[in-house]
C-alpha positions in Angstrom: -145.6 151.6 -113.3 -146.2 149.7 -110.0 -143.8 146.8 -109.6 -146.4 143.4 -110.1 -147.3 142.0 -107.0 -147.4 138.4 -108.4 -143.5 138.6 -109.3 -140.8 137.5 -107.3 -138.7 140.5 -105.5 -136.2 142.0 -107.4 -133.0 140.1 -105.9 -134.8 136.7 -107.0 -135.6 138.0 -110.2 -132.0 139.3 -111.1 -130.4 136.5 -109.6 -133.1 134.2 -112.8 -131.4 136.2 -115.0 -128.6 135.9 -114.4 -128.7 132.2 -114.6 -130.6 132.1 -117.7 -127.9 134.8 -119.1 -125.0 131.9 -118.2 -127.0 129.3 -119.5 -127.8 131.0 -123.1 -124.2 132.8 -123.2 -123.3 130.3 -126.3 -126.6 130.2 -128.1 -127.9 133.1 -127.9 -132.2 133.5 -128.1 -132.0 135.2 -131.8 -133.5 131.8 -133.0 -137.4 131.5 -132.7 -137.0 128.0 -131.1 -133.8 129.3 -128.6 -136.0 132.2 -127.5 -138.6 130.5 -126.9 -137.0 127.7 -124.7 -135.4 131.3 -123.3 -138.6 131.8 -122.2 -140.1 128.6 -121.0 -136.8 128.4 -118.9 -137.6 131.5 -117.3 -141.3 130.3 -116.7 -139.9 127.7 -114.5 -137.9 130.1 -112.4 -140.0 132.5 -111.9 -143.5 132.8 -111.3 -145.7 135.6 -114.0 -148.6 137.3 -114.2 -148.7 138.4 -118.0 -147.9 142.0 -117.1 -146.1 144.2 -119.2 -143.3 143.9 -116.1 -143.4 140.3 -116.6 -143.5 140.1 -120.5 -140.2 138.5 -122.4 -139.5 140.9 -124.1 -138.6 142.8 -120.9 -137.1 140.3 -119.1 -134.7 138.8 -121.9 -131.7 140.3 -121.6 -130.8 138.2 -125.2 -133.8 139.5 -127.1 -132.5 143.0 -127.9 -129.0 141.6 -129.6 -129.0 140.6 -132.7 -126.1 138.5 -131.9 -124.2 137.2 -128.5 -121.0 138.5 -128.1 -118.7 136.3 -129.9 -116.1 135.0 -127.3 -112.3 134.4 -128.5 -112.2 130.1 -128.7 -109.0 128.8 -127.5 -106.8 127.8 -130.6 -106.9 124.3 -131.6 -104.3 121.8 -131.0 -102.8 121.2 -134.7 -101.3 117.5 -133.8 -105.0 116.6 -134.1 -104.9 113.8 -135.4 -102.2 112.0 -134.1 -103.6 112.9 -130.3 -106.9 111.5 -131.5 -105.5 108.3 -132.9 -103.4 107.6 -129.4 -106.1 108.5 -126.9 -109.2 106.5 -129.0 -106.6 103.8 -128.7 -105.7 103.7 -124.8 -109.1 103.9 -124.0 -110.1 100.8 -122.3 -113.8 99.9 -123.7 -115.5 97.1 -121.2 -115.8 93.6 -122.3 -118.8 92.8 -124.1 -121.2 90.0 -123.2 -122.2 87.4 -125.2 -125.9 88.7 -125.0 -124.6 91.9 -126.7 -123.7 90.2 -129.6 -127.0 87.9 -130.4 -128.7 91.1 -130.1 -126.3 92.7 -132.4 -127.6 89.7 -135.2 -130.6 90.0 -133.9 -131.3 93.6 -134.9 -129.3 93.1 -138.7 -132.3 90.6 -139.2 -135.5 91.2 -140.8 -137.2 88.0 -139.8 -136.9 87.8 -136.2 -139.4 85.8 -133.8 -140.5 86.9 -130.1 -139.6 83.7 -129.3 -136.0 84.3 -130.7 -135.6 87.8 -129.2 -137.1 86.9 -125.6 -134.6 83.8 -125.2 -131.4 86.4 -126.1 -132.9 88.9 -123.3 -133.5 86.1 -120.8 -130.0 84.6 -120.8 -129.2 88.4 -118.9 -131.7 88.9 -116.1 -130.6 92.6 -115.2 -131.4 93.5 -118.7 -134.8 91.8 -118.6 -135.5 93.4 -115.4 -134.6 96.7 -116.9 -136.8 96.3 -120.2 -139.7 95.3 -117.5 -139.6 98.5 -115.9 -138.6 100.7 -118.7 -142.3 99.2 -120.6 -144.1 100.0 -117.4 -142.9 103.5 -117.0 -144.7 106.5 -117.9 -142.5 106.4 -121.2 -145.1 104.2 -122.4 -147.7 104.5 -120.3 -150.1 101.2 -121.0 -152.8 100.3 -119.5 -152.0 97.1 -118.0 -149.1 95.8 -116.3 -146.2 94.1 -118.7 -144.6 91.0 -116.8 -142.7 88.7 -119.4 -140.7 90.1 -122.3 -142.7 88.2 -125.1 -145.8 90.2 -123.6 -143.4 93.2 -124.1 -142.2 92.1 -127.5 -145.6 91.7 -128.5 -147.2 95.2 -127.6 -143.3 97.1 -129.0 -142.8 95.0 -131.8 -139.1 92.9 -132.0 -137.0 96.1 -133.8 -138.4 98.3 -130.9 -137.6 96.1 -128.2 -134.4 95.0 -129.6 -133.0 98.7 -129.7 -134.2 99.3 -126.0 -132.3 96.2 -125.0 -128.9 97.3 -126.7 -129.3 100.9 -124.8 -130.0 98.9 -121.6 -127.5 97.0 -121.8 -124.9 100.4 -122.1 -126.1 101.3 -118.8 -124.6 98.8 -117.0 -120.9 98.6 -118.9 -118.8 101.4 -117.0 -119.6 99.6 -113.6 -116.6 101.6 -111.6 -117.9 104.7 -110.2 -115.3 107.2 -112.2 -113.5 109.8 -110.4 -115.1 113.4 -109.1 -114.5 115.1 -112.8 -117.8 113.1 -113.3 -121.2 112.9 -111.4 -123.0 109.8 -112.7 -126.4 110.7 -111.6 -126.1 114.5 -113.0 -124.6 112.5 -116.4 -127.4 109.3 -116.8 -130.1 112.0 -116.0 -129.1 114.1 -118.7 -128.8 111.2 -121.1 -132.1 109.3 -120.3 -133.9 113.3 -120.5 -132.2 113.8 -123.7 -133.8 110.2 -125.0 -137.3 110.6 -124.2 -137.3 114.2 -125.4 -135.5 112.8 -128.8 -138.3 109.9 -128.5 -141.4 112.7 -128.3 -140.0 114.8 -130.9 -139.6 111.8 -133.4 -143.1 111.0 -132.4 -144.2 114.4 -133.6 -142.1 114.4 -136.7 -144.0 110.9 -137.5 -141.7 108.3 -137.1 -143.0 104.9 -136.8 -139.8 103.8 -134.2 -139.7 106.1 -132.0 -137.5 103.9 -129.8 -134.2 103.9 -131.6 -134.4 107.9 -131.1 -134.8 107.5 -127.1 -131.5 104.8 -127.2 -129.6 107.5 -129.4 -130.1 110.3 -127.3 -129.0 107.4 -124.0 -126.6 106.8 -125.5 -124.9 110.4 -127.7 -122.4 111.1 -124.8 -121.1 107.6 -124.0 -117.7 109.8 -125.5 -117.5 111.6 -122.6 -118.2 108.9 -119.7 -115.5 106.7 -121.4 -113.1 109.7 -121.5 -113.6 110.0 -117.8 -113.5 106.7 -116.4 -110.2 106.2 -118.4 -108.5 109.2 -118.9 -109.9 111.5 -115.3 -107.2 113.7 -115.5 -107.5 114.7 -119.3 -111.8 114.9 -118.4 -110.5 117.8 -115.3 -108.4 119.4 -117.9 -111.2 119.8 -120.2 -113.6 121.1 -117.5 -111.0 123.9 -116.4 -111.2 125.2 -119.9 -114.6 125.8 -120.3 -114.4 127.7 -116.9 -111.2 129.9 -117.5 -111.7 130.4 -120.9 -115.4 131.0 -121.0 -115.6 128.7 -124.3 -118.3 126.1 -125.3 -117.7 122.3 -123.9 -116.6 120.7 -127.8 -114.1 123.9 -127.7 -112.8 123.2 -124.3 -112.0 119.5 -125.8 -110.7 120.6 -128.9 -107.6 122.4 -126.5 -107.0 120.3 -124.7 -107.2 116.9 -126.7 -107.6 118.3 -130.2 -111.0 116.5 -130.8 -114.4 116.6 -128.5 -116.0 113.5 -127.0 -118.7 113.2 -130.0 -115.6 112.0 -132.2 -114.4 109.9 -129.4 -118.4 108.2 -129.0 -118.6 107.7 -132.5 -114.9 106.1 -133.3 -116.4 103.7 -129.6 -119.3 102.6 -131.0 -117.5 102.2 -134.5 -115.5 99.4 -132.4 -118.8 97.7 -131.3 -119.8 97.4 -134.7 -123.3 99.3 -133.6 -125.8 100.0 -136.1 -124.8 103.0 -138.4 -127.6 105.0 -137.4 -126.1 105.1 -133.7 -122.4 105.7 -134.9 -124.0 108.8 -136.6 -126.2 109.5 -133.6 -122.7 109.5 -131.4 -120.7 111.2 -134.0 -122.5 114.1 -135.2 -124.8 114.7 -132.3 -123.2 118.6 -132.3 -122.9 119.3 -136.1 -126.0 117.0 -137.2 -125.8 118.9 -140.8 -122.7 117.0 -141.2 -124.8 113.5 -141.7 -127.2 113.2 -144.6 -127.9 109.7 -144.3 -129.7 109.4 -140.7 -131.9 111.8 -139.3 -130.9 110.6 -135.5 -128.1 113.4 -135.1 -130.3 116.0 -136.2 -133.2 114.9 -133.3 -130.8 114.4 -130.9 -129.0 117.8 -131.4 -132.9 119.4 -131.3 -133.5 117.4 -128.1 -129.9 118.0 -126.1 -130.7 122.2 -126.8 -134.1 121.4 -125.4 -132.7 119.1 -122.0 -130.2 121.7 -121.0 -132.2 125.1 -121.6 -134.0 123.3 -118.5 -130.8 123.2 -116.8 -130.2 119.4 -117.5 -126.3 119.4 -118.6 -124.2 115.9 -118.6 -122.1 118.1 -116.3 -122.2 121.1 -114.1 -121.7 122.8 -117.1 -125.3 123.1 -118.6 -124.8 125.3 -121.3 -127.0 125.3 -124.5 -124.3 125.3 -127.5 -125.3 126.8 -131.0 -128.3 125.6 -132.4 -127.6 123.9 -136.1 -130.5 126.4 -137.8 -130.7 124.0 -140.9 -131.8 120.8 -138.8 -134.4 122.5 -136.9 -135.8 124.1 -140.1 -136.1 120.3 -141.9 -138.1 119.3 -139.0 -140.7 121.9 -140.1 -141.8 122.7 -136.5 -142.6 125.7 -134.7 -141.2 126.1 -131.3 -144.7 125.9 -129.8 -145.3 122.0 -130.7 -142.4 121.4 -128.1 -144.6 122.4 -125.1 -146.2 118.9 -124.6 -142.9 117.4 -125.0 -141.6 119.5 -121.8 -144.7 118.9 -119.6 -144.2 115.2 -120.4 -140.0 115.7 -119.3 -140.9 116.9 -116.3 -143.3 115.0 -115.1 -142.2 111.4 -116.3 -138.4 111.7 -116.2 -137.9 110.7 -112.2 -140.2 107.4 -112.3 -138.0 106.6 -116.1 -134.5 107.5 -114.0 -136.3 105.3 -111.3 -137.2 102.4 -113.7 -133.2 102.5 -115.1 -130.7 103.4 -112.8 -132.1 101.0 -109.9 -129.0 99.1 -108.9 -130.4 95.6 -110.0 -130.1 97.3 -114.2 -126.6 96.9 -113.9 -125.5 100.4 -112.2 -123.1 100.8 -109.4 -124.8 100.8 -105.8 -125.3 104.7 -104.8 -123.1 105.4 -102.2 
């Protein structure tokens, strides 16, 4: 058969594979929703035609194994526990403003005013500026311009807005650019893909707050930015194993500190008294079948697989890492449904980075 004339040549082509290969070497494409991302990955590298040469099937080096190679985990550091306990504990968490706290009581109550919650985000004008752009981004779309919080209050509704505040407000707390084992851009664009992918998938599945699914997905590796900013060394260790050993990110972690960064989150947020749905969100954002009380972890699991078969990691490492099975199949979705959720990603997630990492919302000046 004559190679297709539409398809890149054959060093551009191998060299796509390759990279998709690395990038599904953990999950595998055996799943209906992994092979599928699989191939919408590939679509994005490569240019088809819909010939046979150009089919999946052909291309997928994945497809024809039932299963991925197992690869040999490192073995887990038994003092668990006790390492845990003495690194959640030296971790230096910022000091939280006043403002932080009246949202906190804020959001517990039932019976809040616009008046009530636009006074509490006044009294910090970064975060006011930040909500303003965030409502006038192509997250939301409206048709006219937002310029006051009450106007934004009004057209969200005071839960919504409250819960866009509090993740906000996160953006701004680690204000010290951390060492090299962390790229802040590479990391905050991961985390705001991950929310509005978490937000358009909880749209789908109906919910009627979308909102506290984007701050969830912000906010699910806060674990790992507080590891590196207080503990860069331990972060570099960590990032060595995955590389060396060849073994998933939570493994690498397990090594080296005996738990991953999603315990670390959750035990962080624990200490902010955040709402329990977040905690969760944190916590169990890579074994979502371990919570039965919020659906949060399970989205946000669904929408970090989706953010890095796009190649959108928290760290050089973008690796997709085992898809729970169970969580998807609750959702009741096919794979398919996710396709308007991707075209949205990519064409609205450089104006949303725009509208919250501008150095005004509280982030450090880019050098």
């Amino acid at each position: 058969m004559e190679e297709c004339v539409f398809a890149y040549g054959k060093a551009e082509t191998e060299q796509a594979e390759r990279i998709l290969t690395e990038r599904f070497r953990h999950a595998g494409t055996e799943h209906p929703l992994l092979a599928w991302l699989y191939d919408e990955a590939r679509l994005r590298l490569l240019p088809v035609c819909g010939c046979d040469a150009c089919a999946p099937e052909a291309v997928n080096p994945l497809r024809s194994r039932e299963v991925l190679p197992k690869l040999v985990s490192p073995p887990a550091i038994p003092a668990g526990e006790e390492s845990f306990e003495v690194i959640a504990a030296s971790v230096k968490l910022p000091a939280m403003p006043q403002v932080f706290h009246e949202l906190q009581s804020l959001i517990e109550r039932d019976d809040v005013t616009v008046d009530e919650l636009g006074r509490v985000i006044s009294l910090d004008p970064k975060m006011t500026s930040s909500i303003l752009r965030l409502v006038n981004s192509a997250l939301f779309s409206f048709r006219s311009s937002i310029d006051t919080v009450s106007r934004a209050v009004a057209v969200l509704g005071t839960r919504q807005i409250s819960t866009l505040a509090l993740g906000t407000l996160m953006l701004g707390l680690f204000r010290e650019r951390p060492p090299e084992c962390i790229n802040l851009d590479v990391f905050w664009k991961h985390s705001i893909a991950t929310g509005m992918t978490a937000r358009s998938i909880a749209r789908i599945a109906g919910s009627e707050n979308p909102e506290k699914y984007f701050v969830a997905g912000l906010l699910h590796d806060m674990g790992w930015l507080a590891l590196c900013c207080t503990h860069p060394g331990m972060a570099q260790q960590v990032l060595d194993v995955v590389e060396t050993r060849r073994c998933t990110f939570p493994e690498a972690e397990r090594y080296v500190m005996g738990f991953d960064h999603a315990r670390l989150g959750g035990r962080i947020f624990e200490k902010w008294n955040f709402p329990p749905n977040l905690v969760a969100a944190v916590l169990h954002h890579h074994a979502p079948s371990r919570c039965t009380e919020h659906d949060e972890p399970a989205i946000v699991h669904v929408a970090d697989t989706v953010v890095k078969s796009l190649g959108l990691g928290a760290v050089a490492d973008a690796r997709v890492l085992p898809l729970d099975h169970a969580v998807w199949d609750k959702l009741g979705m096919e794979p398919q449904a996710l396709g308007g959720v991707l075209a949205s990603l990519e064409g609205e997630l450089d104006q949303v980075c725009r509208a919250l990492l501008m150095p005004d919302a509280g982030m450090p000046a880019r050098t």
